[in-house]
Each structure stands twice: as C-alpha cells, then as structure tokens.
Backbone as a chain_set.jsonl record, in Angstrom:
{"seq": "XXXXXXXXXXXXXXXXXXXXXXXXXXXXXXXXXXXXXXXXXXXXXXXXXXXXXXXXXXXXXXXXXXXXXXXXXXXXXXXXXXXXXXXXXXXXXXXXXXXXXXXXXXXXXXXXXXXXXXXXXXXXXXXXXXXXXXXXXXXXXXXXXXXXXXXXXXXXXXXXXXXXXXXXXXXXXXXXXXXXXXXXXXXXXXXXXXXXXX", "coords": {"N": [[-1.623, 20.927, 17.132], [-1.879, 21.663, 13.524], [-4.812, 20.976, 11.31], [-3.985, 21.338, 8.647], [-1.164, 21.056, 9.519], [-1.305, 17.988, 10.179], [-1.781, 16.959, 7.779], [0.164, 17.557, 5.987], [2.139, 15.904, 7.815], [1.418, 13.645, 7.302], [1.554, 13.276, 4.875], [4.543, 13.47, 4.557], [5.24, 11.145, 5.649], [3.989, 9.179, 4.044], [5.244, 9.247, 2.221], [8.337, 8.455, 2.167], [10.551, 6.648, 1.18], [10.393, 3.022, 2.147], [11.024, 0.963, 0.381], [13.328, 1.66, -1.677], [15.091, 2.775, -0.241], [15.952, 0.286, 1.238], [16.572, -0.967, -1.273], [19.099, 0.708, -1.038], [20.497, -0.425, 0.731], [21.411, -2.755, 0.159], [23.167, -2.065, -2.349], [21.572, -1.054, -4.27], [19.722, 0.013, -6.887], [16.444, -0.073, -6.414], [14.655, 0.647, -8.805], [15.345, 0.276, -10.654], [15.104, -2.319, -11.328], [13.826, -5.397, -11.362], [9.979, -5.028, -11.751], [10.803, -2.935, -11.441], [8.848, -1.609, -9.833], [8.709, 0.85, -7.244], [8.048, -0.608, -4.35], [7.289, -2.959, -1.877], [6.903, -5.558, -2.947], [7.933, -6.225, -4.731], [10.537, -5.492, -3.802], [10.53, -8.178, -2.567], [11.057, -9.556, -4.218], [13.298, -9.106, -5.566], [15.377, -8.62, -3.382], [14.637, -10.546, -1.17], [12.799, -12.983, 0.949], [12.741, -11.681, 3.56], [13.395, -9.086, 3.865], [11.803, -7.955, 1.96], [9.489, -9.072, 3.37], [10.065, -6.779, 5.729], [9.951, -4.14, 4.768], [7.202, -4.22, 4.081], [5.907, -4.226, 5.803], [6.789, -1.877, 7.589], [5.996, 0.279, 5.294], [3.145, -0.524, 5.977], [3.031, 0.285, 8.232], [3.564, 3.289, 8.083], [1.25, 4.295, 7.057], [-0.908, 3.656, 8.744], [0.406, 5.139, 11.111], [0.03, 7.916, 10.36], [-2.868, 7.998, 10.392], [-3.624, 7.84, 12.917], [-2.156, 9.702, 14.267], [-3.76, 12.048, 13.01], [-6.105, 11.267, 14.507], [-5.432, 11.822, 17.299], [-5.259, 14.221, 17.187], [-6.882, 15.624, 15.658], [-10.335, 15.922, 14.199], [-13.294, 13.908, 12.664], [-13.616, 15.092, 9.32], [-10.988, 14.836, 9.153], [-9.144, 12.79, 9.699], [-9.252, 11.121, 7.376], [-8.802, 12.283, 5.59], [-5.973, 12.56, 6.397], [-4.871, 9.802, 5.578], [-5.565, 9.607, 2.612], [-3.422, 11.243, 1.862], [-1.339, 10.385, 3.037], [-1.469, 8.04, 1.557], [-0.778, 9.574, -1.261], [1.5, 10.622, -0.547], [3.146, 7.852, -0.7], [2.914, 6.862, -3.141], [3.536, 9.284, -4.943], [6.288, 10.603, -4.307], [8.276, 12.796, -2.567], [11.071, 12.937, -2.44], [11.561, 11.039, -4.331], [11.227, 12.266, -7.036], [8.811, 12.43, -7.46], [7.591, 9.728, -8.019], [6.441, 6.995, -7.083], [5.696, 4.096, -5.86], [2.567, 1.751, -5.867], [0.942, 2.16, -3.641], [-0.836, 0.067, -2.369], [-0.079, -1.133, 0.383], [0.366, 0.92, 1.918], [-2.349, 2.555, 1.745], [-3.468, -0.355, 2.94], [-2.874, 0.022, 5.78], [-3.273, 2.29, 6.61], [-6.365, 1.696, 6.746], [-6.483, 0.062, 8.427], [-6.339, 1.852, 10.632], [-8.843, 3.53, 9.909], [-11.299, 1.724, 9.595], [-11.188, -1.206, 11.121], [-11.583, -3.69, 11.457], [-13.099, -4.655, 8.722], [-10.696, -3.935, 7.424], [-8.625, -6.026, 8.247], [-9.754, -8.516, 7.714], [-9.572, -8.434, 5.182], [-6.948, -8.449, 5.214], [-6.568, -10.674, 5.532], [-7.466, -12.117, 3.763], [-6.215, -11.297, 1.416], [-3.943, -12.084, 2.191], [-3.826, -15.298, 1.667], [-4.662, -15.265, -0.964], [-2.495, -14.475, -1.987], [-0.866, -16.801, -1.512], [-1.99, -18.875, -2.856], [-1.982, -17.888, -4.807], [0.268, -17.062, -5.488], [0.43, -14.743, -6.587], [1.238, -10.979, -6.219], [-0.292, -9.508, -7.369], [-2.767, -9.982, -8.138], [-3.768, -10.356, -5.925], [-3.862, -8.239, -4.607], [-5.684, -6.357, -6.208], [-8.261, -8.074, -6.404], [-8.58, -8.129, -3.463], [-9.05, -4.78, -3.4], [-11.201, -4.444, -4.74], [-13.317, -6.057, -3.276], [-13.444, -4.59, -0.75], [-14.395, -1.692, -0.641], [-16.951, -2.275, -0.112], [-16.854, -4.225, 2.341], [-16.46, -2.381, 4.027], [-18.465, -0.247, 4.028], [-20.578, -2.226, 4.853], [-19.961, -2.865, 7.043], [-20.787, -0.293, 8.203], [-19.291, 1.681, 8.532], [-18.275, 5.442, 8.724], [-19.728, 7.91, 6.654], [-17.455, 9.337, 5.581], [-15.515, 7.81, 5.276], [-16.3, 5.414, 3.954], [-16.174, 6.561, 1.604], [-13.715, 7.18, 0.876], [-12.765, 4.939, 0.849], [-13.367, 3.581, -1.534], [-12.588, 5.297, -3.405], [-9.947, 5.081, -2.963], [-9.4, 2.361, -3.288], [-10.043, 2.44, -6.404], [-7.984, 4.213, -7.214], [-5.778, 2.261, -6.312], [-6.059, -0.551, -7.771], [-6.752, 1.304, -11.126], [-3.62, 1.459, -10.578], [-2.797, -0.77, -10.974], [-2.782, -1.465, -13.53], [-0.868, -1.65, -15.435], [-0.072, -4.643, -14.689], [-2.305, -6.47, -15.163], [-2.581, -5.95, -17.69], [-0.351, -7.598, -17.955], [-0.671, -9.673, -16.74], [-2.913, -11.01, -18.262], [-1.375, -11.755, -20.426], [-0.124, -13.605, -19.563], [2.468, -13.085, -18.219], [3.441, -11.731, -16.313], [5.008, -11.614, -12.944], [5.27, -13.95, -10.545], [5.737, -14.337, -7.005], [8.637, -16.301, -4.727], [8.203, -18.188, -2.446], [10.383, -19.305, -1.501], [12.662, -17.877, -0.936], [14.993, -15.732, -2.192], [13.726, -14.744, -5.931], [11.594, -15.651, -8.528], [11.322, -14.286, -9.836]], "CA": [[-1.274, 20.644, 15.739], [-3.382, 21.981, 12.869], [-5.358, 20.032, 10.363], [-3.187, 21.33, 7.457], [-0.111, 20.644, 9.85], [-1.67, 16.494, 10.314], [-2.077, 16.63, 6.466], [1.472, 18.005, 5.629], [3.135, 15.51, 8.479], [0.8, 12.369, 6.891], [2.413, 12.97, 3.334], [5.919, 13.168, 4.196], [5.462, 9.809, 6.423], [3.794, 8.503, 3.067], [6.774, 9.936, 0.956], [9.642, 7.98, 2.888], [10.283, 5.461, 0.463], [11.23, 2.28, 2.257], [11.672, 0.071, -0.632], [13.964, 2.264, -2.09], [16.208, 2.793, 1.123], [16.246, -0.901, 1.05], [17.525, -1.332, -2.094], [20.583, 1.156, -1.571], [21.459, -1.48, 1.482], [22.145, -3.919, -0.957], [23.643, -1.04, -3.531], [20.465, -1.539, -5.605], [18.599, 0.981, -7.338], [15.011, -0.845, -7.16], [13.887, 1.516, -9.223], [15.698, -0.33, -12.437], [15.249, -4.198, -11.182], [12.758, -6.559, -11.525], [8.968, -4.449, -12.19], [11.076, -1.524, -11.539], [8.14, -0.738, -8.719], [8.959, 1.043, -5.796], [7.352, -1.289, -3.129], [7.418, -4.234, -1.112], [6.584, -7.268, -3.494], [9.11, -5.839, -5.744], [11.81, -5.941, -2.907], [10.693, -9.333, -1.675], [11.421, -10.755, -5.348], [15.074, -8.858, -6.019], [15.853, -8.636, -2.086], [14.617, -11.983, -0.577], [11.683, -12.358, 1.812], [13.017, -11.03, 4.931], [13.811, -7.83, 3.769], [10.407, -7.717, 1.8], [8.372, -8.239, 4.732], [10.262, -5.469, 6.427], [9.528, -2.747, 4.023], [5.849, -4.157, 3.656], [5.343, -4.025, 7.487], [7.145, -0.112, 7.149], [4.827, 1.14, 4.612], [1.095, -0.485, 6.398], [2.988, 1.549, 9.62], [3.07, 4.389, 7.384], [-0.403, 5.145, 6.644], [-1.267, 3.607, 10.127], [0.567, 6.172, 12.212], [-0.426, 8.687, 9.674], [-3.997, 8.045, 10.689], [-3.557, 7.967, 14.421], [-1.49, 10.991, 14.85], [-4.682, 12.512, 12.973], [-7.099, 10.941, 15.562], [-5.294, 12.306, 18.071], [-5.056, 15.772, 17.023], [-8.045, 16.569, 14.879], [-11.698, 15.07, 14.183], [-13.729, 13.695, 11.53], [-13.29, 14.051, 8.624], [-9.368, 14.632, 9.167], [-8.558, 11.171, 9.735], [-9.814, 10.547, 6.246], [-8.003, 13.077, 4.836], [-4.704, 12.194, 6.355], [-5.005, 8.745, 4.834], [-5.384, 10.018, 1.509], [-2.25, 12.014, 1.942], [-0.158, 9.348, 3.215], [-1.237, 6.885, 0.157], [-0.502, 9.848, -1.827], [2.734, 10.747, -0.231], [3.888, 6.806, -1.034], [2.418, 7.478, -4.755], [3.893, 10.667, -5.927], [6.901, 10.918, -3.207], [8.603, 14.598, -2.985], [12.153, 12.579, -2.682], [11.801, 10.405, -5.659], [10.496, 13.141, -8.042], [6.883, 11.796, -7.423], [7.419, 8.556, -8.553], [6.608, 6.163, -6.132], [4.682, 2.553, -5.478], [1.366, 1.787, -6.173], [-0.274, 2.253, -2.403], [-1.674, -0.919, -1.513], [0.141, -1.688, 1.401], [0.292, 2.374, 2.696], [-3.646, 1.871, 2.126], [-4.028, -1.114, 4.162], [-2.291, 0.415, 7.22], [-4.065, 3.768, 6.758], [-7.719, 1.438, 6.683], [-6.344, -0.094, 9.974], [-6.702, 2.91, 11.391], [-9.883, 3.619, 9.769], [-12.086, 0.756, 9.765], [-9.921, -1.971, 11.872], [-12.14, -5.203, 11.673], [-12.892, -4.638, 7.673], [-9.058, -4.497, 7.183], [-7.961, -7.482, 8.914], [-10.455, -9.194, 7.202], [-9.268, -8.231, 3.88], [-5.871, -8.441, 5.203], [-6.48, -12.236, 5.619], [-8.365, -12.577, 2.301], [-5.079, -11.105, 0.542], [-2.804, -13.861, 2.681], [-4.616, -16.685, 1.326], [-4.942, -15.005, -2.94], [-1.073, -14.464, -2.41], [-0.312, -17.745, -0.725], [-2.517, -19.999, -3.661], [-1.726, -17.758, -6.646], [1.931, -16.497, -5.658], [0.812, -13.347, -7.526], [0.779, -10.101, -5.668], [-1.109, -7.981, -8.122], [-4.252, -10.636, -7.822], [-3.901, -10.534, -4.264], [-4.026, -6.759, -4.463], [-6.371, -5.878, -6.805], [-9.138, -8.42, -5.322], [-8.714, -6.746, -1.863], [-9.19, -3.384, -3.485], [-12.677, -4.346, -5.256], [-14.38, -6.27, -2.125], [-12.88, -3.534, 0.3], [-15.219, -1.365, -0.114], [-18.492, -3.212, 0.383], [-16.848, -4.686, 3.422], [-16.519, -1.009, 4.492], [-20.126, -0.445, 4.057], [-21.803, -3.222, 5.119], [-19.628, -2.685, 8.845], [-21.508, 0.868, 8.799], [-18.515, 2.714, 8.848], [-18.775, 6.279, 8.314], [-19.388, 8.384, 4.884], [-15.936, 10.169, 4.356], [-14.684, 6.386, 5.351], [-17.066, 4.998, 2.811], [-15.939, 7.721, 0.176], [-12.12, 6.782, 0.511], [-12.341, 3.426, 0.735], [-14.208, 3.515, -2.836], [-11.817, 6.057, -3.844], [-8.419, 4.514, -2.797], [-10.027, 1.164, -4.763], [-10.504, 2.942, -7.567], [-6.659, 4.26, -7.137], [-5.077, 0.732, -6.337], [-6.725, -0.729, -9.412], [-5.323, 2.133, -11.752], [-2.217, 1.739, -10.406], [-2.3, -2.239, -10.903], [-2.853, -1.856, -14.951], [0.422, -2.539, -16.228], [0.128, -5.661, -14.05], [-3.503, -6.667, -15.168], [-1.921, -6.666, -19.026], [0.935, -8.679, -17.506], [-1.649, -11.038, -16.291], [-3.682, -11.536, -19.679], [-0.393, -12.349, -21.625], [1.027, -14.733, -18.509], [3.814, -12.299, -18.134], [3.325, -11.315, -14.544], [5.932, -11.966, -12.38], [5.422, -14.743, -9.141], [6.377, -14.531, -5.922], [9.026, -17.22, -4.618], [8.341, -18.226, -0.877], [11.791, -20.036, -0.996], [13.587, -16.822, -0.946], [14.785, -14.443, -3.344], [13.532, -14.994, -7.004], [10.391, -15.282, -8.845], [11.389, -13.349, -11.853]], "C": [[-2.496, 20.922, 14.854], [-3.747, 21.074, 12.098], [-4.404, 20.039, 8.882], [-1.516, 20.682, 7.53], [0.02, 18.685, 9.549], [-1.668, 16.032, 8.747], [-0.686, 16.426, 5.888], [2.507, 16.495, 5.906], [2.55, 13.964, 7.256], [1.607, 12.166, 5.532], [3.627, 12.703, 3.32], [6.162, 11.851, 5.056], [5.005, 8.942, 4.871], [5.139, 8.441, 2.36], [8.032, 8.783, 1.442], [9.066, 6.479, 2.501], [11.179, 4.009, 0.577], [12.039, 1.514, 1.191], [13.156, 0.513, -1.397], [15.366, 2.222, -1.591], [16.738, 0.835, 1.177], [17.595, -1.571, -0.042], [19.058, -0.943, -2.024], [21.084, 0.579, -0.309], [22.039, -2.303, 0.893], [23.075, -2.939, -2.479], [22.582, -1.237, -4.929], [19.817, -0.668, -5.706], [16.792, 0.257, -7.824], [14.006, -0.25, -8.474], [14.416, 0.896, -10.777], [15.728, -1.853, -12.494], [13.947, -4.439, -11.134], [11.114, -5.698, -12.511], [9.444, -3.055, -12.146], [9.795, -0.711, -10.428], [8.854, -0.3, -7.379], [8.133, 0.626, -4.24], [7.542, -2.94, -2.721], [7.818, -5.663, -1.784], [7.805, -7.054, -4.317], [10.459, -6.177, -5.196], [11.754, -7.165, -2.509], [11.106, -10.165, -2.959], [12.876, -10.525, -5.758], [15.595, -8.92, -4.832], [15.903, -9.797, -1.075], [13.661, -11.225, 0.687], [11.994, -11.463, 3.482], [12.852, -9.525, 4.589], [12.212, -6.986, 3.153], [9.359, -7.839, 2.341], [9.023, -6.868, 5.617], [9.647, -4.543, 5.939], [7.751, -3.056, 3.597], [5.394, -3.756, 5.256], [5.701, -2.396, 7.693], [6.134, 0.682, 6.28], [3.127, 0.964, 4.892], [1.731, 0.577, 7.739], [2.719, 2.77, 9.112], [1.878, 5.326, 7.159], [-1.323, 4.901, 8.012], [-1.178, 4.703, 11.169], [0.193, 7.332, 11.536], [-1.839, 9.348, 10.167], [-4.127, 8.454, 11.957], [-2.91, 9.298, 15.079], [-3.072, 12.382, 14.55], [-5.847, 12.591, 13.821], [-6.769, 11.373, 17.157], [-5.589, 13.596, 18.321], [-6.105, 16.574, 16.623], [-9.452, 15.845, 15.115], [-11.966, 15.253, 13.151], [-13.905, 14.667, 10.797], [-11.834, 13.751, 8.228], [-8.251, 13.662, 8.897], [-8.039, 10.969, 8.421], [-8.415, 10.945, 5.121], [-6.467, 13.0, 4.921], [-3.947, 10.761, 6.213], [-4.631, 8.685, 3.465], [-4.086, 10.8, 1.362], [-1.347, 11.636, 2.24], [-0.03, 8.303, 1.713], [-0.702, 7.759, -0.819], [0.874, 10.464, -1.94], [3.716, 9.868, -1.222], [3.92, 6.882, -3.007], [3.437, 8.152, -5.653], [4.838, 11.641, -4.688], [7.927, 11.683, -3.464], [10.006, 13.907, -3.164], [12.552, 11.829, -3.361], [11.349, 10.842, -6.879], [9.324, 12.543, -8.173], [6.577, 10.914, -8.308], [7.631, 7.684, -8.016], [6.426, 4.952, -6.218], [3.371, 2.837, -6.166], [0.483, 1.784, -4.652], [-0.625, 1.512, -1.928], [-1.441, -0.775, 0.254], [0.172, -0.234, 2.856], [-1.422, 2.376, 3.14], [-3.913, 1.081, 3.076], [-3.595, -0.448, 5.601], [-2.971, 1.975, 7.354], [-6.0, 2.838, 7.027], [-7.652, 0.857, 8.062], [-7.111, 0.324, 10.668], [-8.291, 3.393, 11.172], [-11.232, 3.038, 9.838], [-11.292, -0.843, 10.153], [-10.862, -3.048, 11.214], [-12.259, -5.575, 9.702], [-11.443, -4.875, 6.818], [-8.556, -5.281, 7.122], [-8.372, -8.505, 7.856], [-9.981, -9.606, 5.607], [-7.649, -8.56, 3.918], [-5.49, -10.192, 4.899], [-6.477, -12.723, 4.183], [-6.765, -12.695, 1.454], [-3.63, -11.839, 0.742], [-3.095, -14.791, 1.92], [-4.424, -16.688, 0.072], [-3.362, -15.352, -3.173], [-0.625, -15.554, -2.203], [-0.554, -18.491, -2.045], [-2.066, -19.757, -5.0], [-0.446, -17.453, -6.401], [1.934, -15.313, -6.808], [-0.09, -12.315, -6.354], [-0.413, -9.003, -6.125], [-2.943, -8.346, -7.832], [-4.348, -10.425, -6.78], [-4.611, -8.969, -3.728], [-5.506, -6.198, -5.142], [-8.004, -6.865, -6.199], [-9.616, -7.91, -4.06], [-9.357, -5.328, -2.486], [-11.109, -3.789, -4.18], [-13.784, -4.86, -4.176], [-14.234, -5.129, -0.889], [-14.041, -2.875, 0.523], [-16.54, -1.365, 0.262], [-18.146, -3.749, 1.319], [-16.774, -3.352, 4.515], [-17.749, -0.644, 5.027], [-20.883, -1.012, 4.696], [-20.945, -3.448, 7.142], [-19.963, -1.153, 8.98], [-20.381, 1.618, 9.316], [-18.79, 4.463, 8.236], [-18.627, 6.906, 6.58], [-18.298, 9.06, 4.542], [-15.379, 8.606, 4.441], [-14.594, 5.434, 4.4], [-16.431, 5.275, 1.368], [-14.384, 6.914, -0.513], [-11.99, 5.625, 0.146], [-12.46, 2.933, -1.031], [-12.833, 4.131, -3.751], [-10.297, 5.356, -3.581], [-8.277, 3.258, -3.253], [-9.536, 1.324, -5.887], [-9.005, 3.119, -8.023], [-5.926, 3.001, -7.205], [-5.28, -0.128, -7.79], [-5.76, -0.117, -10.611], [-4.338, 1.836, -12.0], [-1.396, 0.15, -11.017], [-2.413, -2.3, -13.125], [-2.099, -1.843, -15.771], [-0.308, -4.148, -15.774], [-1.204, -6.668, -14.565], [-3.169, -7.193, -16.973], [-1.129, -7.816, -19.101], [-0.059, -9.861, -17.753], [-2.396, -11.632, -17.69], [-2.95, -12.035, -19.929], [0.181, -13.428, -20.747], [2.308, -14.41, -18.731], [3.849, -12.04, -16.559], [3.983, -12.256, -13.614], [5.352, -13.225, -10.686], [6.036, -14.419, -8.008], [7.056, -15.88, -5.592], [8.853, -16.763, -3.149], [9.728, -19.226, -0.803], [12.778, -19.3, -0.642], [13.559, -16.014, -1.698], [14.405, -15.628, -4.69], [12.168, -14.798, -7.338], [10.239, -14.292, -9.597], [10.67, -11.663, -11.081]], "O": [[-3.669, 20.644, 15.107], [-2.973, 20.117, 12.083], [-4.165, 19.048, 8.192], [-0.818, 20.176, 6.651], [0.954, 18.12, 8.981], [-1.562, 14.835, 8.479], [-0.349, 15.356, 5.381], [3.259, 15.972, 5.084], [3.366, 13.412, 6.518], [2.171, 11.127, 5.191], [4.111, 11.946, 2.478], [7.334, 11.487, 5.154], [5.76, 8.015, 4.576], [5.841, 7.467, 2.088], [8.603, 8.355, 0.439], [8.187, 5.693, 2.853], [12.104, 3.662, -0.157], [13.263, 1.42, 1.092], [13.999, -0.352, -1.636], [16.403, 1.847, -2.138], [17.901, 0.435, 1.136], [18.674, -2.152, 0.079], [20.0, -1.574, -2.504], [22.211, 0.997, -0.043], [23.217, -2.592, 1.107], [23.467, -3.53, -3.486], [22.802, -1.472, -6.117], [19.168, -0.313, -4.723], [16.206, 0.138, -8.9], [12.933, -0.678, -8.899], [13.835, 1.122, -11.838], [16.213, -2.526, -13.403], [13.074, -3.616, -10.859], [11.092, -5.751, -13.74], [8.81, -2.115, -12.625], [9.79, 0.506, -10.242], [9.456, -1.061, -6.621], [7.765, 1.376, -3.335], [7.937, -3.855, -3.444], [8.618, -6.528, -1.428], [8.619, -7.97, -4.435], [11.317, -6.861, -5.754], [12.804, -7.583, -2.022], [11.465, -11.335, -2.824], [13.597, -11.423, -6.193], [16.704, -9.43, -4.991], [16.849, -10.038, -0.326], [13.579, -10.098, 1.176], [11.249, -10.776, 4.181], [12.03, -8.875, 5.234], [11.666, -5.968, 3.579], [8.366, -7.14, 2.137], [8.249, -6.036, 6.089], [8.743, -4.015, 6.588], [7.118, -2.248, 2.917], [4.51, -2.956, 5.565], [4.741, -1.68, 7.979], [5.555, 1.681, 6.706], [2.193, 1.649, 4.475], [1.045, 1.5, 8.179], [1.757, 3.406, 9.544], [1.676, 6.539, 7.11], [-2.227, 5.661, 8.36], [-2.085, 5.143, 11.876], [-0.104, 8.127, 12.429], [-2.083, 10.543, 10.331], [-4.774, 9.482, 12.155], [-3.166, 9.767, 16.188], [-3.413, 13.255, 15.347], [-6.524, 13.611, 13.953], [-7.599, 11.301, 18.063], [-6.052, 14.066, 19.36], [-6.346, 17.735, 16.955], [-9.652, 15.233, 16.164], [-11.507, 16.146, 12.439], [-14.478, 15.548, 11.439], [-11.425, 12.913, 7.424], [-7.168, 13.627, 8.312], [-6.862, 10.722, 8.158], [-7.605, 10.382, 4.384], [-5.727, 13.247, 3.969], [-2.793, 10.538, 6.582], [-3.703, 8.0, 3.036], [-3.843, 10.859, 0.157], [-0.31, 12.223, 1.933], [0.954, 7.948, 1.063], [0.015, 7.113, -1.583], [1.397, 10.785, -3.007], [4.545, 10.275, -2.036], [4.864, 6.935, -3.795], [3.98, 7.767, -6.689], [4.539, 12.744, -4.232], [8.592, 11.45, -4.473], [10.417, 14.251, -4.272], [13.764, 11.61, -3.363], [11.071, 10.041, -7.772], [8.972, 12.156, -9.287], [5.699, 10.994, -9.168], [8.758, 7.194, -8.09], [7.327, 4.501, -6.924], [3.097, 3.829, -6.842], [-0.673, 1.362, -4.677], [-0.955, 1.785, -0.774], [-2.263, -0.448, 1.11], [0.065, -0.309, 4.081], [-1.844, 2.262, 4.29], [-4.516, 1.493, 4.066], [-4.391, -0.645, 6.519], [-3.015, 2.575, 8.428], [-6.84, 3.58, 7.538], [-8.575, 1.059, 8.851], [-8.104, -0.144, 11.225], [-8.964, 3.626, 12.175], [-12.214, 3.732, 10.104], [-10.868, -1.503, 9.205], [-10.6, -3.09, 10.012], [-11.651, -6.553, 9.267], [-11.179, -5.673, 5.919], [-7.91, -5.582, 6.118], [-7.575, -9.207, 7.233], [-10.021, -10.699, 5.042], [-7.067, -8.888, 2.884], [-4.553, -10.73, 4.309], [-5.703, -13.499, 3.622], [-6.254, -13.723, 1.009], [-2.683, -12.081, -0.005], [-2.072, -15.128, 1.324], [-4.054, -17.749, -0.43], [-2.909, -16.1, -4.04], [0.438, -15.605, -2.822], [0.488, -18.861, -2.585], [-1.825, -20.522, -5.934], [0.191, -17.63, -7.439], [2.825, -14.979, -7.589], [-1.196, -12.454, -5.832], [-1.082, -8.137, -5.561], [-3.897, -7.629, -7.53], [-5.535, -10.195, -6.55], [-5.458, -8.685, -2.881], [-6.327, -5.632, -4.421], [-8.82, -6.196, -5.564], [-10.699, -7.428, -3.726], [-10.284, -4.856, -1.827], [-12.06, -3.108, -3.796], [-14.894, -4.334, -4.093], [-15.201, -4.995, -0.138], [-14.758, -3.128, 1.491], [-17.113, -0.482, 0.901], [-19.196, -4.176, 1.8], [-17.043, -3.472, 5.711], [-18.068, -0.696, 6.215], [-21.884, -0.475, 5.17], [-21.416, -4.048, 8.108], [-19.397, -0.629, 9.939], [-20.444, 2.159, 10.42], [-19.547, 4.596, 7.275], [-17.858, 6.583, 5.673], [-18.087, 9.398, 3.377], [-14.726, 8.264, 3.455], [-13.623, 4.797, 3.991], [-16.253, 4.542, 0.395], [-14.057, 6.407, -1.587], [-11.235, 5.232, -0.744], [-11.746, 2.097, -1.585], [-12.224, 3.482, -4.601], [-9.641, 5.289, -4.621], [-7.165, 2.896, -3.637], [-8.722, 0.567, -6.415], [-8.595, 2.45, -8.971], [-5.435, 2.72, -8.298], [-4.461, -0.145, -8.709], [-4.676, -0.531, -11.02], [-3.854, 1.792, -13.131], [-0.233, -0.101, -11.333], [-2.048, -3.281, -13.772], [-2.45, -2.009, -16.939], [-1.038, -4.714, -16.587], [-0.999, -7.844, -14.264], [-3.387, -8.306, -17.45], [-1.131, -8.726, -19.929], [-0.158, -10.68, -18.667], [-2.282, -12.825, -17.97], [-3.234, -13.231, -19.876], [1.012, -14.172, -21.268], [3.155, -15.125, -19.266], [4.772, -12.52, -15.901], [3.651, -13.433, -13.475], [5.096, -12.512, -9.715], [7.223, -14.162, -8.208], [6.399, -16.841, -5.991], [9.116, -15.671, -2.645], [9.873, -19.879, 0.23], [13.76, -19.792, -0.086], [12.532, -15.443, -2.067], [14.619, -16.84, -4.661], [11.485, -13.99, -6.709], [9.267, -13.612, -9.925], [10.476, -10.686, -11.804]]}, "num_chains": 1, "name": "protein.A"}
C-alpha cells in the first residue's frame, strides 16, 4: 500500500459520518437539530446517551485505525500525515458536501495512535471538565490547549509535536461559535439523565 494510497484510505475513514447515519436511524437529519453539529455531543443531546457514546466511540476508532493501518504500511512521518487526513476527512466530509464536525473526538483516536500515554491522560482530563461542567465545548477546547505541551514534555517526535499544535489550533477554531455561546450563557449542557440538555 502506498503512502498516497494510506492518505486517500485515512480520509474516507474520516469522511464516514457517524453522527449523521445515526440520526437517519431515528429519521433525523442532525444536521438541522439541536447545534446543528455533525458529531457526537450533538447526538448524545437530540439522540440520548447510548447512542451518543456509540458514535463518539466510532469516530476516536476512526482516526485510530486510520493511524495504525499507516503504521503498518508506511513510516514516519506517514502516520502523522494520515491523522491529519482522517480529522480532515471528519471536517470537510466528501459525502456531506464538506461539511462535517468539528474533529475532537476523530483527533483523540488519531493521538491514540500517536502518542498513547499523552492521550489517555487528556482523555481523562476531558472526563472529569465534562462530568463537573456538563459542557462539551469546555471539555474540548481545554484538552486541545494542554495537549500539546503534554505531547512535548513525553518527547514525542517533531511531525507528532507539529500536529498536535496544529490539530489544537484546528479544534479551537472550530469551537468559536461555541466559545461566543459560552460568554453570553447560551451554550447548550449535556444531560447525563438521558436525552435533553437543550
């Protein structure tokens, strides 16, 4: 398998937009309910949590096996690259006219693969923000600014370094509707009772 082939396969595993598929189980176009995002937190507030951990556990596999099929096939800095191509798959996905999610959760499962122990770590951190504040975007956007100094400081390598900074930088971005939300105390909650949470 070539490097352009590992790049190609990584995007259209990004692209395959669970949340979406989700919704048209329930005959729901997520794409016009609640934040109108195409991702996880979005489904776990119009869909109810079961269904929104599914499609969050589907999109960290995403960028996970993304990575690993790369580590099989190619070498540094490939990996890297078919990381970036999965988050950007989920992003700007060829079967929703490239209007996808915001990445987090394709990210975390692509950093898995890339720097495992840093991940986890962060994976925990972003249990705990979501658990106390019941807001995903804090949960998210926190993770994305310590990320990559926990990257760093476990001496992972420099394209690893690069992305991590770089797919930050992206997540962020992507969170600034949500960041306005938050100033005005508009920003939607998560309900751990089930569905709801506006």
């Amino acid at each position: 398998m070539t490097q352009l082939t590992v790049v190609i396969v990584a995007y259209l595993l990004g692209s395959i937009p669970f949340a979406y598929l989700a919704g048209q189980t329930r005959g729901i176009d997520i794409r016009t309910v609640g934040s109108k995002n195409v991702g996880a937190s979005n489904v776990f507030r119009e869909l109810g949590r079961r269904i929104g951990i599914t499609v969050m556990a589907l999109d960290i596999a995403k960028g996970l096996i993304a990575v690993v099929i790369a580590n099989v096939y190619t070498a540094s800095p490939w990996p890297v690259v078919a990381a970036a191509a999965a988050i950007l798959g989920h992003v700007f996905p060829v079967w929703l006219r490239f209007k996808g999610g915001k990445g987090v959760a394709v990210a975390g499962g692509a950093m898995i693969g890339l720097a495992t122990i840093p991940a986890v770590i962060v994976l925990v951190v972003w249990v705990v923000i979501v658990g106390l504040s019941r807001y995903v975007s804090v949960g998210s956007i926190a993770c994305a600014a310590i990320f990559p100094f926990l990257v760093l400081a476990f001496g992972a390598s420099w394209p690893t370094v690069v992305f991590a900074f770089l797919a930050a930088i992206m997540v962020i971005v992507r969170h600034r509707t949500n960041i306005v939300r938050l100033r005005h105390g508009e920003e939607a909650r998560l309900s751990f009772g089930g569905r709801g949470g506006g």
